[in-house]
N, C-alpha and C positions, 0 to 999 in steps of 0.2 A: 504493500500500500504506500504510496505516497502521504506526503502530510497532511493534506486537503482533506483524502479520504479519510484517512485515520481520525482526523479533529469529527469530520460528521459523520463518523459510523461511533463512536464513543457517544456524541449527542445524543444517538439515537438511541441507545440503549443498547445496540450492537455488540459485536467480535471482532474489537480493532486486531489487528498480529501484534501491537503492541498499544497500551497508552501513550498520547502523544506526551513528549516534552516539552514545555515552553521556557525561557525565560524571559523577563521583564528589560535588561537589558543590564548591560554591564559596563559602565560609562570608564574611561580610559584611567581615572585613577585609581578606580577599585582593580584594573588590570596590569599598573605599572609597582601598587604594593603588592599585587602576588608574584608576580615575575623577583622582588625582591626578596620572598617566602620561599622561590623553589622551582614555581609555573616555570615550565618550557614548551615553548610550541605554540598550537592552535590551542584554546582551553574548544573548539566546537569539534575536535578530534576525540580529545578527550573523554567528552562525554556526548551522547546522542542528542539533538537537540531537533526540534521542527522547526521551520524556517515559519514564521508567523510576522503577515503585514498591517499595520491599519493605518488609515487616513481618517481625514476629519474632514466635516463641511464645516465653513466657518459661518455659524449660526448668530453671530451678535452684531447688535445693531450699527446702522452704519448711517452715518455716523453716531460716535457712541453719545449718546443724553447726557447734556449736563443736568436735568432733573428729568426723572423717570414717571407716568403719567400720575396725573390725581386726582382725574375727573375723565369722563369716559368722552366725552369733548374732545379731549386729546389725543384720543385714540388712534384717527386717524391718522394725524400727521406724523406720530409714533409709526405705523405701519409703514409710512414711506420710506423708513431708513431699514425696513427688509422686503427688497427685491429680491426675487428668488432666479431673476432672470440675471443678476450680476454673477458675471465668472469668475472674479474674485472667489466665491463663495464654493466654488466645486475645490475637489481635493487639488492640492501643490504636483503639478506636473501632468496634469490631467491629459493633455493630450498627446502627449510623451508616451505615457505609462500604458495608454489603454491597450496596447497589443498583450506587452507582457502580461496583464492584470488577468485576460479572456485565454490567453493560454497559459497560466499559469498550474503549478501543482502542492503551491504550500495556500494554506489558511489566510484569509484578505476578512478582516473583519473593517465597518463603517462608522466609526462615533459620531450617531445623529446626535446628540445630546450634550451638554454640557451640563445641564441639573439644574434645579429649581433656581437655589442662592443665588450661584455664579452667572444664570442667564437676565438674572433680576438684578446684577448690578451689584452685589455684596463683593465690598473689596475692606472691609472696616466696620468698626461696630456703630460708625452714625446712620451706616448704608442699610447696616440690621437692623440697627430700632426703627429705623423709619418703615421698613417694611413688615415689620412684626404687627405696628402699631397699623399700619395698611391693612394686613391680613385681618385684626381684630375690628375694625371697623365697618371694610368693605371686601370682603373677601373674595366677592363678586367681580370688583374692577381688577383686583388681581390677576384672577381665572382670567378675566377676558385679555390680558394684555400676555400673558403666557401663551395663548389660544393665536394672538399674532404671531408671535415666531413661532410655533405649533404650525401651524398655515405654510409658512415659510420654508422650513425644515422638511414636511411633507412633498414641498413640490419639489425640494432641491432632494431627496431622496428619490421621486419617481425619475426624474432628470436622469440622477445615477444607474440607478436597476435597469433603467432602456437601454442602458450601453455597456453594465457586467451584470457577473453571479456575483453575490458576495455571502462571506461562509456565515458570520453574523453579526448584530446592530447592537452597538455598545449604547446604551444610555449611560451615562457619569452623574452621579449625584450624591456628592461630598455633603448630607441633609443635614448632621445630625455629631457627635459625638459615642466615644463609649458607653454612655449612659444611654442613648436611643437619638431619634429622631428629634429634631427641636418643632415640628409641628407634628397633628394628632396622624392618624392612618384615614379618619374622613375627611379631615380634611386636605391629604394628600393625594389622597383620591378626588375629590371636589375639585381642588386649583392646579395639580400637577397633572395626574394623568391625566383629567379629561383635555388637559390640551396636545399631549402624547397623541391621544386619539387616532387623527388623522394621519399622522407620522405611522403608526402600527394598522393601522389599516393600507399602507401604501405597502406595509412588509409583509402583510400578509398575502397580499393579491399577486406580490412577487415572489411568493414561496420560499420567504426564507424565515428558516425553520428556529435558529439562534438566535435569541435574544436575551441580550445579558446587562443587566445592574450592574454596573463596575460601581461601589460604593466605597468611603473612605469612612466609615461609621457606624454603629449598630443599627442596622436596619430591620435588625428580626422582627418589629412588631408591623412594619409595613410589607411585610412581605405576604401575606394573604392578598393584599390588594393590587398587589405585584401580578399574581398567579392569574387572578381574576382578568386583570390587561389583557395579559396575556406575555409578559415578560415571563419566562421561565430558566432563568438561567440566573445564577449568583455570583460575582466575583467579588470576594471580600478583600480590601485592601487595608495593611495597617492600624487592624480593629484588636477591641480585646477580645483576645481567640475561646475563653469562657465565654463570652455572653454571645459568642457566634461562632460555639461551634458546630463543627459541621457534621458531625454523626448523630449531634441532637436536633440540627434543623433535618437533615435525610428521615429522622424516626417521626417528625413531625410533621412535614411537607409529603413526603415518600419520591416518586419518581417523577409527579407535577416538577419537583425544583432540580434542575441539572445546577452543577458545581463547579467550579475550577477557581484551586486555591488550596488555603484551608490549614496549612501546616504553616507554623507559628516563627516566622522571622527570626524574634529572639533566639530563640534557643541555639542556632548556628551560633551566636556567642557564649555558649554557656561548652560543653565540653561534650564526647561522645556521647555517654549514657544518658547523657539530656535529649542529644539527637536520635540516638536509637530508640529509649521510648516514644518521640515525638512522632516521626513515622511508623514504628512497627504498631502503635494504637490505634493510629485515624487512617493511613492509605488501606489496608488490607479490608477492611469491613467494607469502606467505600468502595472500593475498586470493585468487589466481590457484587453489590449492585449495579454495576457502570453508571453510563452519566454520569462519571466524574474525571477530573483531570486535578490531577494534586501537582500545588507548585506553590514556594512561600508564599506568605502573604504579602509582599512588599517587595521595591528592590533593594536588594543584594550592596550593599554598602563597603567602605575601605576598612570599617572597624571590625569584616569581619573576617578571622583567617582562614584565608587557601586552604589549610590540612580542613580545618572545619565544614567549607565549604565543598571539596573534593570527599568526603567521610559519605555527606547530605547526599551528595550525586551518587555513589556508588552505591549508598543504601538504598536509594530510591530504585533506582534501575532492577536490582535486586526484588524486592519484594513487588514488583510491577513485571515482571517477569516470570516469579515461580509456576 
């Protein structure tokens, strides 16, 4: 199987020949302190890895608001800074890439999404309060100004799927901290997805089948409403791995929620038997249901070392293999 296959025949619940690998990325000086720990070579030799691509549509307004709407008056002229017809907005090398992209054999996933906060303009806490105290007031004019670039993201999605396959549609949405979400699950459902909507109605008519919550937060208690969407897929990023984890969301969720992630960043800094319980507890049970793809939860940083790191891949391989 090539990577492609393997990423959506695991999705499916499938008999990939193997679980894919992924990583997050390994930026040059998390590769110039292991080269001084020992690394020789290619580290992609070393260990197996899938070749995995994503792009992004650039979903924010343009120009960006120096004040963001406060009265449904405004709406309009808010909607004129997202044309869906600006090319700007399609992926970085768009028409370069398309050959490669349509014959390709590794994994192309889409980030229609940037997340609630960050698409509403939270860059600081005056940008919060004001929209918090938004939400409590008119939750309404919210919705609809989400429901704009909803609209927008939608049409610049069918744009895309006319001209490739793509393997699956990242939504990001950094909502919430360890503790949970910072707004309810109704009303995340009420102001966020229902402006999703459109954008998931565009993926589904194009049959693609992956759709994944990349989250930077505890989301477990919006995730019924996730499912409901019709987003079925989890990627948990840099969360606390008790209040998410992942063989208690699979026992709760069941096969509705596909996975990828899940094993706990920290512990690569702590020493083997930290690592070796970390995976030999959560990949085997998981893997043993599929729909899953285990891979830290975060990237892979210069604090942590090479022997540590190379321990993680060979255990991994290991027990995704027996």
């Amino acid at each position: 199987m090539n990577g492609r296959e393997r990423f959506l025949e695991t999705m499916r619940y499938g008999t990939p020949d193997r679980v894919p690998y992924f990583e997050e990325g390994l930026r040059p000086n998390v590769l110039q302190a292991w080269r001084k720990q020992g690394l020789k070579g290619d580290l992609g030799k070393l260990f197996p890895l899938d070749q995995r691509e994503e792009v992004d549509l650039d979903v924010t307004p343009h120009p960006w608001p120096r004040e963001w709407p406060s009265g449904r008056d405004e709406l309009k002229a808010f909607a004129r800074r997202f044309d869906p017809d600006d090319r700007s907005r399609l992926p970085d090398g768009w028409k370069k890439n398309l050959p490669g992209w349509k014959s390709r054999e590794h994994v192309l996933m889409l980030r229609v999404h940037i997340g609630f906060f960050e698409s509403l303009g939270v860059d600081g806490w005056d940008r919060l309060h004001s929209l918090i105290v938004q939400l409590h007031r008119d939750s309404g004019l919210v919705a609809e100004t989400m429901r704009v670039q909803g609209e927008c993201v939608a049409a610049l999605t069918e744009r895309v799927l006319q001209e490739i396959e793509i393997d699956a549609a990242v939504f990001s949405e950094p909502i919430g901290d360890n503790n949970g979400p910072l707004i309810s699950p109704k009303m995340y459902k009420e102001v966020v997805l229902s402006s999703y909507s459109p954008i998931l109605e565009v993926l589904r008519r194009h049959s693609v089948e992956v759709v994944i919550l990349r989250t930077y937060a505890n989301a477990r208690a919006l995730i019924p409403v996730l499912l409901e969407a019709g987003i079925g897929c989890l990627w948990a990023c840099e969360v606390n791995t008790a209040a998410m984890d992942y063989r208690s969301l699979r026992a709760e969720f069941g096969r509705e929620l596909r996975l990828i992630g899940g094993i706990d960043l920290d512990v690569l800094r702590q020493d083997r038997e930290a690592i070796r319980r970390e995976i030999e507890d959560k990949v085997p049970p998981l893997l043993a249901q599929s729909g899953y793809m285990p891979l830290a939860d975060g990237r892979v940083r210069a604090d942590i070392p090479f022997e540590n790191y190379a321990y993680y891949r060979e255990l991994l391989e290991k027990v995704t293999t027996r």
